[in-house]
FIKOL-76646 format. One record per residue (C-alpha): residue number from 0; residue in one letter; chain; x, y, z. Coordinates in steps of 0.1 Angstrom, whole numbers, plus 5000, padded with zeros to 4 digits. Layout:
N
<NUM, 'A', 'A', <X, Y, Z>>
...
//
This chain:
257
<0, 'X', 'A', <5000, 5000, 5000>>
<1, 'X', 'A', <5012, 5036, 4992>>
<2, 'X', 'A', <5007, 5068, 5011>>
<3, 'X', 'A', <5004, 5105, 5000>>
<4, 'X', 'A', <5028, 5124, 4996>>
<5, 'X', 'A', <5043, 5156, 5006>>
<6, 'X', 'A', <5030, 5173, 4980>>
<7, 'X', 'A', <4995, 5161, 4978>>
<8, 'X', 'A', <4992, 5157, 5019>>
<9, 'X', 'A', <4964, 5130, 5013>>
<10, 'X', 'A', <4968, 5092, 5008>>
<11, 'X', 'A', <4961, 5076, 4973>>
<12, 'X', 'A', <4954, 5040, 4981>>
<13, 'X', 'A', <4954, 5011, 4955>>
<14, 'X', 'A', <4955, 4974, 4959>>
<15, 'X', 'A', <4986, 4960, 4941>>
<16, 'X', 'A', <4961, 4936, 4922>>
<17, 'X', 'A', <4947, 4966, 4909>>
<18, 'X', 'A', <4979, 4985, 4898>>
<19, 'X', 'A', <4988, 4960, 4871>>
<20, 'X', 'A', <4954, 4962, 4857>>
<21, 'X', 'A', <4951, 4999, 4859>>
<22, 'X', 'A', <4990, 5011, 4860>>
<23, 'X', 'A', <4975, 5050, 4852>>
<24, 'X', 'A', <4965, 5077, 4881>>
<25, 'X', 'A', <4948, 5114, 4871>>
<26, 'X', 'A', <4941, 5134, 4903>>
<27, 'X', 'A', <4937, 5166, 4916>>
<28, 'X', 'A', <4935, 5183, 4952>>
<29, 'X', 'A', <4924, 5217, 4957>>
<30, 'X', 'A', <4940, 5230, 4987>>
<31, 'X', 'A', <4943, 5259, 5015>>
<32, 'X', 'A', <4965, 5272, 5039>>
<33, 'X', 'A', <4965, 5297, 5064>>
<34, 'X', 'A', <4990, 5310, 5090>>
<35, 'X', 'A', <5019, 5334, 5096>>
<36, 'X', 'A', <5049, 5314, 5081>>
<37, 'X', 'A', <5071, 5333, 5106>>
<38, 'X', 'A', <5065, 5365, 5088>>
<39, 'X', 'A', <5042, 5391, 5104>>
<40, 'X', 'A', <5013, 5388, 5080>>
<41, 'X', 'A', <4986, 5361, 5076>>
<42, 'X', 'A', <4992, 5350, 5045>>
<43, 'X', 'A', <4970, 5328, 5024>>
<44, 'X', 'A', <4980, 5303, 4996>>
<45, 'X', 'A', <4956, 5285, 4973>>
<46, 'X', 'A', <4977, 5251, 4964>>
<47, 'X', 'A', <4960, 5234, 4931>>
<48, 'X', 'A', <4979, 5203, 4919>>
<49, 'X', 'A', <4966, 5181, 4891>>
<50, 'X', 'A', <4992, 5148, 4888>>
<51, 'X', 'A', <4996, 5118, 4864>>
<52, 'X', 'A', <5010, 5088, 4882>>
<53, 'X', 'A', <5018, 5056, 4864>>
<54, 'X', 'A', <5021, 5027, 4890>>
<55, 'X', 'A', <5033, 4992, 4889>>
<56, 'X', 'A', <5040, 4970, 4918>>
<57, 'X', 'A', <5076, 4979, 4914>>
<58, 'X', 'A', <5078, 5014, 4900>>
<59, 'X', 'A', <5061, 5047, 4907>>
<60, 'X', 'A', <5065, 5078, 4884>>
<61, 'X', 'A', <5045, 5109, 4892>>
<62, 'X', 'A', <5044, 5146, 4874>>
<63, 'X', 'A', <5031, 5173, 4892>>
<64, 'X', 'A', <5016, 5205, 4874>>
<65, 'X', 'A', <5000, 5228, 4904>>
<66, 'X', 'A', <4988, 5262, 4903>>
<67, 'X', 'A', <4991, 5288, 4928>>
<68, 'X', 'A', <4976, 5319, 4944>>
<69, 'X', 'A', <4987, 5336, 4972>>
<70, 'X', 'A', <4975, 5364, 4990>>
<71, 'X', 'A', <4993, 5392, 5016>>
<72, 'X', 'A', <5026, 5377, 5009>>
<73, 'X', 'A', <5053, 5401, 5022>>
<74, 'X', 'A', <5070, 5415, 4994>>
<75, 'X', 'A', <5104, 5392, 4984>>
<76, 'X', 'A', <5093, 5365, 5000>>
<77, 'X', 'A', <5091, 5332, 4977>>
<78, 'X', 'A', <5071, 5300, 4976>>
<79, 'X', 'A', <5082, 5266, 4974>>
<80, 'X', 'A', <5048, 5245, 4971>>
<81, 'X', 'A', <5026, 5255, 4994>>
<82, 'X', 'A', <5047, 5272, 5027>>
<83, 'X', 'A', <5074, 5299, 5018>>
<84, 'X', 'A', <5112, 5290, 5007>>
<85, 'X', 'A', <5122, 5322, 5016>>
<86, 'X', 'A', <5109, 5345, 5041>>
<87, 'X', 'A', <5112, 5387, 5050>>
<88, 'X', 'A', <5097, 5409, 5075>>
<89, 'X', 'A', <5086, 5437, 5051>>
<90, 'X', 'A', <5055, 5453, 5059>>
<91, 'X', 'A', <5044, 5452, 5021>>
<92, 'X', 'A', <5026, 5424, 5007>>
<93, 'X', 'A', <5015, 5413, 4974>>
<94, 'X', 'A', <4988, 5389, 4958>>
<95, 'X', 'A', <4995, 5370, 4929>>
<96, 'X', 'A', <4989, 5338, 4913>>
<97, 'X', 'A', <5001, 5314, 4880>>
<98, 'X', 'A', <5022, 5285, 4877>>
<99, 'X', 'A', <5039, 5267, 4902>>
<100, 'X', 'A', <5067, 5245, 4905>>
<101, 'X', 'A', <5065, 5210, 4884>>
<102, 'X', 'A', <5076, 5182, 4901>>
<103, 'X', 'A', <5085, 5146, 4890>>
<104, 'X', 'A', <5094, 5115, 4913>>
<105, 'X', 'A', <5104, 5080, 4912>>
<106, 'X', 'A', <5101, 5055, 4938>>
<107, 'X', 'A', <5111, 5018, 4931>>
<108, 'X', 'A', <5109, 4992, 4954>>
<109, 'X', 'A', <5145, 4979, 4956>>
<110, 'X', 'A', <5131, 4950, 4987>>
<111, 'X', 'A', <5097, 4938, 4990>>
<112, 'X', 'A', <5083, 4932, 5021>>
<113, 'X', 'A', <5093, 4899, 5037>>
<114, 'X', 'A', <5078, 4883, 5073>>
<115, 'X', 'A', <5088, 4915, 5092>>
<116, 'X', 'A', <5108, 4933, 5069>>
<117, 'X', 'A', <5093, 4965, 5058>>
<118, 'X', 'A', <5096, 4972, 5019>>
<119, 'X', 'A', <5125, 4993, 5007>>
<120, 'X', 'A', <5117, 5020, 4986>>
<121, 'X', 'A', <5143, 5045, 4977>>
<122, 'X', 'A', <5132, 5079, 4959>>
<123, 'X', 'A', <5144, 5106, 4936>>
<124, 'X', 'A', <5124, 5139, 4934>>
<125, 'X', 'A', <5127, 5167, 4907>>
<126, 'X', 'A', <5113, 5201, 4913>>
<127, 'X', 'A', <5119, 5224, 4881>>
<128, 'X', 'A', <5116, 5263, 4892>>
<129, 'X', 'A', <5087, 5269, 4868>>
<130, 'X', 'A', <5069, 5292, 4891>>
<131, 'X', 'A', <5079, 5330, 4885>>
<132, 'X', 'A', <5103, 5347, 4910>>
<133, 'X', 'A', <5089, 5378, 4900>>
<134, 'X', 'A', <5059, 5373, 4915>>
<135, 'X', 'A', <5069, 5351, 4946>>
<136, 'X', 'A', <5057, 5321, 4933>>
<137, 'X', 'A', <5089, 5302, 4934>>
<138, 'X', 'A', <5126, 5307, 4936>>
<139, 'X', 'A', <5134, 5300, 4897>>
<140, 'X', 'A', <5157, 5268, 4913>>
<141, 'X', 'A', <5154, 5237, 4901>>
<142, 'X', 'A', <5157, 5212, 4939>>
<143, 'X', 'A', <5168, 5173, 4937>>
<144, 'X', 'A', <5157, 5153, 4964>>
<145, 'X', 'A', <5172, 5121, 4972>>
<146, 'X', 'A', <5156, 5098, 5000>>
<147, 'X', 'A', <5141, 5061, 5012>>
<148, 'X', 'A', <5111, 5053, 5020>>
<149, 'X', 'A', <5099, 5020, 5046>>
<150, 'X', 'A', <5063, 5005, 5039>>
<151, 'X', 'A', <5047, 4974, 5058>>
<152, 'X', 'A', <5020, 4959, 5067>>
<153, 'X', 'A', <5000, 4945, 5103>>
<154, 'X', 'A', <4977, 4920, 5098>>
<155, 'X', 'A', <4955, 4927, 5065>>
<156, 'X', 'A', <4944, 4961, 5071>>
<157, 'X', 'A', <4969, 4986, 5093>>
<158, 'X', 'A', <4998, 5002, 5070>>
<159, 'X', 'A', <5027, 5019, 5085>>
<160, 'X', 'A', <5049, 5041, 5065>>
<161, 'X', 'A', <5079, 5062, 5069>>
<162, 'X', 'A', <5102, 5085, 5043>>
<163, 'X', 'A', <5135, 5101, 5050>>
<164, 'X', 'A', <5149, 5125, 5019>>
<165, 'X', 'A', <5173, 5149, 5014>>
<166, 'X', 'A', <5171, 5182, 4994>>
<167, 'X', 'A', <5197, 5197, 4976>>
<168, 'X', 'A', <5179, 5233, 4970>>
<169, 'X', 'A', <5190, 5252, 4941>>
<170, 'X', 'A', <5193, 5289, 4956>>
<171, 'X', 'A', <5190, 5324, 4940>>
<172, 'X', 'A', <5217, 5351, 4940>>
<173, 'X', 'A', <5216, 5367, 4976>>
<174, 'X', 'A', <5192, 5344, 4992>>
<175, 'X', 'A', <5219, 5319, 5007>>
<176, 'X', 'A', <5190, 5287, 5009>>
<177, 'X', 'A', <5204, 5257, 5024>>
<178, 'X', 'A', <5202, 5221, 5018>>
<179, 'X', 'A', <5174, 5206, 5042>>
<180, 'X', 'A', <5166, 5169, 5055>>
<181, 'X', 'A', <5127, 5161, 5051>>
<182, 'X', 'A', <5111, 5134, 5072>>
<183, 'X', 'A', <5075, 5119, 5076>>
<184, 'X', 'A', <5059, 5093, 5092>>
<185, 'X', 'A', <5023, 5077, 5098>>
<186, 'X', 'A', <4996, 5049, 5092>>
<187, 'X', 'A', <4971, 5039, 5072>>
<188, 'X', 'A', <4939, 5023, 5082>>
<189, 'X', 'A', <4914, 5000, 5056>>
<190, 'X', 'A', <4883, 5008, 5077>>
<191, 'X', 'A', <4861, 4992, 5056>>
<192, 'X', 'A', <4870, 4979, 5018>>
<193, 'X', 'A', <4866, 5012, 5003>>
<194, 'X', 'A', <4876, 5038, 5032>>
<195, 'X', 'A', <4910, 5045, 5041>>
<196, 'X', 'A', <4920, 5068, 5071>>
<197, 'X', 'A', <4954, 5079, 5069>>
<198, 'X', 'A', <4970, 5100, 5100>>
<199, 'X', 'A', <5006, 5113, 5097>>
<200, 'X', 'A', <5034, 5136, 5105>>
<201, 'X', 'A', <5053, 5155, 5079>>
<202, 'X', 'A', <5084, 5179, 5088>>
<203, 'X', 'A', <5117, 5195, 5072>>
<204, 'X', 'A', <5145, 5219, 5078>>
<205, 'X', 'A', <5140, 5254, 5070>>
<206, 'X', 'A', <5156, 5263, 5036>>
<207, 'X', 'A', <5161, 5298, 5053>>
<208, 'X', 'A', <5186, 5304, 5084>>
<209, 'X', 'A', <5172, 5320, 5115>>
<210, 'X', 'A', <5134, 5303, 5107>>
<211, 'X', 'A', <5119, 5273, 5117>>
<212, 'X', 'A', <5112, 5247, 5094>>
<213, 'X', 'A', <5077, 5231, 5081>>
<214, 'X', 'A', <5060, 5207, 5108>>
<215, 'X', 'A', <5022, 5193, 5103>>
<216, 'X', 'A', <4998, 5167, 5118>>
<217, 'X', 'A', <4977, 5158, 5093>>
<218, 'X', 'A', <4947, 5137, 5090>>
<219, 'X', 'A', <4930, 5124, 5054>>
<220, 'X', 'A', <4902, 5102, 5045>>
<221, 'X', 'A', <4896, 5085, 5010>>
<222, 'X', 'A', <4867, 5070, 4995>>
<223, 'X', 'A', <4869, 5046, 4963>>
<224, 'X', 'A', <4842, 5045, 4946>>
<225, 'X', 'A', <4852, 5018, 4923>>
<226, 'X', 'A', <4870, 4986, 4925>>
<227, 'X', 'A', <4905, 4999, 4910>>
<228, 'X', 'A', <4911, 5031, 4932>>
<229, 'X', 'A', <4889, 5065, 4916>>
<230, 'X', 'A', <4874, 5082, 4941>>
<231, 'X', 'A', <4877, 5112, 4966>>
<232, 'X', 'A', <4896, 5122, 4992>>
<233, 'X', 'A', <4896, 5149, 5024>>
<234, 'X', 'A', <4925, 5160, 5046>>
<235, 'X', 'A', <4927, 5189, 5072>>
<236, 'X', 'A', <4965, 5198, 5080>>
<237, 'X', 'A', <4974, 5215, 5117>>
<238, 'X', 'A', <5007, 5236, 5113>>
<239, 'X', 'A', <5028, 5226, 5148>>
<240, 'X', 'A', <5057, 5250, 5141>>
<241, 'X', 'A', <5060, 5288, 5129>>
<242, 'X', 'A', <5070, 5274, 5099>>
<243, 'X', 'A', <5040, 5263, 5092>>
<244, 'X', 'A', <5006, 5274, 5082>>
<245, 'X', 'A', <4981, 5274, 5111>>
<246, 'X', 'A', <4955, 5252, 5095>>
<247, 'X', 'A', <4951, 5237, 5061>>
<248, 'X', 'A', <4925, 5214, 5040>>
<249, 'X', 'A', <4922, 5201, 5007>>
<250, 'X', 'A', <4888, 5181, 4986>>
<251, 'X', 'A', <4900, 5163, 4953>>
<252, 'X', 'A', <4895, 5127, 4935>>
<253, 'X', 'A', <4914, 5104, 4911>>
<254, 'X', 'A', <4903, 5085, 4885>>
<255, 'X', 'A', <4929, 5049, 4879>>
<256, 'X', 'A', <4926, 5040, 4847>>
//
């Protein structure tokens, strides 16, 4: 079983019978955040990612094409998804909205799981820095993320999961962003044979010296409303640091075809 990721904050859940049957995921989660950032300003950020996902019981490939609007962000501060890269304490703020950041990843499963042995799953995440700096939207710097992942299962319906990465963030003249470690962790719960209830933490470093990083509890729900994995899913996000946003949400679907 899989769990959502990072970007998405939600679980997409699909039998592994179903992947090689229906290798091909189209989603999209609508999303809002609120909160301070560590900035002085309540700043709002509409997050919109639509992905394609092609899945087989070894192999995961997923591109991500989100768009973004953002209101009372201070002026020179920059995204990075949906929380801010880089941070200032102007009293001027902006609104804008376009493009954000694409992203692709790979996971493949290098070990299965085995009797107690969790499944293996290193990763490799792109983000291109297709969002304009002009605007705030992004930094114009392309990050590589390099990281593991450890899935497993209790009995037939409980699935732990946990991801460790590392960022190499590509940094714009003057802005001296650092390299960060990003870390979550959580479960997944079959409630009944078409609910899933997914409760994890997410953190990183801050890519900015003197703030503190991203930190969230986050609770998701999905429904399938058929047999191979399409349906809909909910998640509320609590920001636990000043890094984060105070509170957050998102309603999408997916449709596995």
């Amino acid at each position: 079983m899989r769990l959502g990721g990072r970007g998405l904050l939600a679980a997409v859940l699909v039998c592994q019978s179903a992947w090689a049957a229906h290798p091909w995921t189209l989603g999209n989660m609508p999303s809002y955040y609120q909160g301070h950032y560590g900035t002085r300003h309540t700043i709002g950020i509409f997050y919109d990612p639509t992905y394609l996902q092609y899945r087989t019981p070894g192999l995961r490939v997923k591109l991500t094409v989100p768009y973004i609007s953002v209101a009372n962000l201070p002026v020179g501060a920059q995204l990075t998804n949906a929380t801010l890269a880089a941070r200032t304490q102007s009293g001027r703020t902006t609104s804008a909205s376009g493009l954000g950041d694409i992203w692709l990843a790979t996971h493949v499963t290098v070990l299965p799981e085995r009797g107690l042995r969790p499944a293996v799953v290193p990763y490799l995440k792109i983000k291109f820095g297709t969002a304009s700096v002009r605007k705030g939207l992004g930094t114009g710097r392309n990050d590589y993320e390099l990281g593991v992942g450890l899935d497993t299962t209790i009995g037939t319906n409980v699935f732990p999961f946990a991801h460790i990465g590392y960022r190499f963030v590509g940094s714009p003249p003057g802005q001296g962003l650092r390299n960060i470690a990003t870390y979550d962790a959580g479960v997944s719960i079959d409630t009944t044979a078409r609910n899933v209830v997914t409760a994890m933490y997410a953190g990183a470093q801050s890519e900015q010296a003197g703030y503190a990083g991203p930190s969230d509890a986050i609770l998701a729900w999905n429904y399938d409303v058929t047999a191979a994995g399409s349906g809909v899913q909910v998640y509320f996000d609590k920001g636990l640091s000043h890094g984060s946003a105070g509170l957050g949400g998102g309603v999408g679907g997916q449709v596995v075809f």
